[in-house]
C-alpha positions in Angstrom: 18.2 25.2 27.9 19.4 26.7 24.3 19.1 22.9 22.8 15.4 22.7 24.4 14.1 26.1 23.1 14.3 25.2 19.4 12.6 21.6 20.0 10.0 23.6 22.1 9.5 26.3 19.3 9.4 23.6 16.3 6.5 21.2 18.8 4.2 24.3 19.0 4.8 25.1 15.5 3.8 21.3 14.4 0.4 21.8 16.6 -0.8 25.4 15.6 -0.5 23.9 11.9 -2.2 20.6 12.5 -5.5 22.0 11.6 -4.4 22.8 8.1 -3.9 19.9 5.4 -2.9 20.2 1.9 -5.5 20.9 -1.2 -6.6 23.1 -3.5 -9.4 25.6 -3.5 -11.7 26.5 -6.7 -12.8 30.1 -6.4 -16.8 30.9 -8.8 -14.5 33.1 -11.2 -12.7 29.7 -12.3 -9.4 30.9 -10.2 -7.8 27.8 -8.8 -5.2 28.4 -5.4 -3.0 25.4 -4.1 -1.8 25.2 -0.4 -2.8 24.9 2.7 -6.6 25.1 3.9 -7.8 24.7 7.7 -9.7 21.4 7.7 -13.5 22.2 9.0 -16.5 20.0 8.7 -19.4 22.3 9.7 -21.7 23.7 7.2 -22.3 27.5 7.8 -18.2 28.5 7.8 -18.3 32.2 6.3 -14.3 32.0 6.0 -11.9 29.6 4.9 -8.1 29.8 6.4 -5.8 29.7 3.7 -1.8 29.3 3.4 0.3 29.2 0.5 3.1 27.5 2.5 2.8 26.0 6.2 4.8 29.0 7.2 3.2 31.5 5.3 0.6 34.1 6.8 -3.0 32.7 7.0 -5.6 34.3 5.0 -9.3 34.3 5.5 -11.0 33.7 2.0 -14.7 34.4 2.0 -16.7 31.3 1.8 -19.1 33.3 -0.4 -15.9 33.3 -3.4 -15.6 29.9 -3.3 -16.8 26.8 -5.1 -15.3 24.0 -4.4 -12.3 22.5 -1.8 -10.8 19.8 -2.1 -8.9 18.4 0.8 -5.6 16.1 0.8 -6.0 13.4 3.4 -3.1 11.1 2.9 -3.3 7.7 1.7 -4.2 8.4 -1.9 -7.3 9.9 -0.3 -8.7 13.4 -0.8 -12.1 15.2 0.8 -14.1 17.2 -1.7 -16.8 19.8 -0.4 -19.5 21.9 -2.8 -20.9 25.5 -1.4 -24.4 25.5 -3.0 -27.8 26.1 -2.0 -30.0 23.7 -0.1 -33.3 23.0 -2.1 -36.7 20.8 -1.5 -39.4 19.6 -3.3 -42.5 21.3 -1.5 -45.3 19.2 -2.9 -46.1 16.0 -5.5 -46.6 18.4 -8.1 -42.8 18.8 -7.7 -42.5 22.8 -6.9 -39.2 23.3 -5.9 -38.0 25.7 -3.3 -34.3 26.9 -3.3 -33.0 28.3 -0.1 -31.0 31.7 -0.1 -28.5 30.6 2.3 -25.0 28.8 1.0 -23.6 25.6 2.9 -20.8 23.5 3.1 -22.0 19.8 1.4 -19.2 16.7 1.4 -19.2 15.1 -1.5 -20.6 11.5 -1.4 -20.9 10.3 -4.5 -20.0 11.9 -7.9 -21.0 10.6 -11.7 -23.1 12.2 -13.9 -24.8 13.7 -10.5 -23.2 14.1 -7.2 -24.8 12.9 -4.2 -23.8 15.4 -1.5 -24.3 15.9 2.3 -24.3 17.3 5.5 -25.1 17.0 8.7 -28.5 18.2 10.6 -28.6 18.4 13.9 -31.6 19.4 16.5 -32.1 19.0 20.2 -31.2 15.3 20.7 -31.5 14.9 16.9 -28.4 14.0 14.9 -28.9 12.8 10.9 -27.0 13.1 7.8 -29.4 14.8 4.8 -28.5 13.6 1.2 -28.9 15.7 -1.5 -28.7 15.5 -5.4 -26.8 17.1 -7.1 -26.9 18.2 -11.2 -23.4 19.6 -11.8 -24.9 22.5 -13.7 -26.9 24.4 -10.7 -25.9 26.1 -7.8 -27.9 23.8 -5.6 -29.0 20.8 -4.5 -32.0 19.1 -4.0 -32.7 17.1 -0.8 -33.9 13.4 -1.4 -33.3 11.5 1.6 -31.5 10.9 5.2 -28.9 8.1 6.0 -30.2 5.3 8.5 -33.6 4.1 9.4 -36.0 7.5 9.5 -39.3 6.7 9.7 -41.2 7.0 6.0 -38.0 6.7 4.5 -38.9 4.9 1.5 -41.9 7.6 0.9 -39.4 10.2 0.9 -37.6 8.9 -1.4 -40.4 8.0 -3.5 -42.4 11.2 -3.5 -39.0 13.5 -4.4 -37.2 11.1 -7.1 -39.6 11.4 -9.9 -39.4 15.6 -9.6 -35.5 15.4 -9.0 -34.8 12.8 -12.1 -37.4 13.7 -14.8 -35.5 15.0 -17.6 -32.0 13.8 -16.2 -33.3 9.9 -16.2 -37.2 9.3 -17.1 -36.9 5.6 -16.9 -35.9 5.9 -12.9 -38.4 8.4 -12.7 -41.0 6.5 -13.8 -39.8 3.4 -12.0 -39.9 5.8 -8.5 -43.2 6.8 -9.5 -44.7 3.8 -10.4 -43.3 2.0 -7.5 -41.7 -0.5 -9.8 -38.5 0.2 -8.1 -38.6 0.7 -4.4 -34.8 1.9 -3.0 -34.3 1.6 0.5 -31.9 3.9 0.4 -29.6 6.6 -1.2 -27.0 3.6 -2.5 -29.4 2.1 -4.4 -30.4 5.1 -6.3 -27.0 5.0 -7.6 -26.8 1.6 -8.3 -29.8 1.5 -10.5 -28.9 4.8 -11.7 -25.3 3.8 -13.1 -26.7 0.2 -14.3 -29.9 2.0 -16.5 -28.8 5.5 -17.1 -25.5 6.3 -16.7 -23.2 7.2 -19.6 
């Protein structure tokens, strides 16, 4: 019995810290903490579980503090997320409207812009919003959804031009004009990368 206590003790150890993977969080001061952070993937989490070591104490950081985490996922492979603002273009003379509330957004894509995400959900409805990015603002603009969603291509068409003008003036003119026609988010960054990018 003596022997099996430890192994019991060290197996529900392992599980109560399975939930927590290496990374790094960057607080809005600059401040940069390594360690352990509680792997989530919703968007409204007000507080973040933190450990410097797997056996230390957990701390709750305020999600409201924070700007960035960035997960280890093994593999060479890490999982970035943004806190910003969710923001839309209201109309096609391009008035923007920036919420008040702060979400979680993965990180899709990141160049000169990020492309950034999350999920949306409803009764029965279940779709992943893309928004874009520009590194400088606290928020991000959305500009389409992943899969087929009906007017898709409209979507995409009426909110480019606003999002890009000034950032890249030849896709916004080609998004305008109808010259280039993207089916979806992807494509965006192809043409993006091959016209504009540095």
């Amino acid at each position: 019995m003596r022997k099996i206590l430890p192994v019991i003790f060290i197996l529900c150890a392992t599980i109560a810290q399975a939930g927590f993977k290496k990374g790094k969080v960057i607080f809005l001061n600059g401040d940069v903490r390594e360690g352990y952070i509680e792997y989530f993937d919703k968007v409204e989490v007000k507080k973040v579980s933190f450990k410097t070591t797997l056996q230390s104490e957990k701390e709750k950081l305020q999600s409201d503090d924070l700007k960035e985490i960035i997960w280890d996922m093994g593999g060479g492979k890490s999982k970035r997320i943004l806190r910003l603002k969710a923001a839309e273009i209201r109309n096609k003379e391009g008035r923007l409207k920036v919420f008040d509330d702060k979400f979680w957004f993965s990180v899709f894509y990141s160049g000169d812009f990020e492309v950034v995400s999350f999920l949306t959900t409803g009764s029965g409805f279940n779709a992943e919003s893309y928004y874009i990015h520009w590194k400088d603002d606290d928020y991000a603009t959305l500009i389409a959804m992943a899969g087929r969603v009906i007017g898709q291509k409209k979507i995409i068409r009426d909110r480019g031009p606003h999002i890009f003008k000034g950032k890249c003036d030849a896709l916004a003119d080609a998004l305008k004009n109808k010259t280039f026609e993207p089916e979806n988010i992807d494509e965006i960054i192809t043409w993006y990368e091959k016209n504009c990018g540095k």
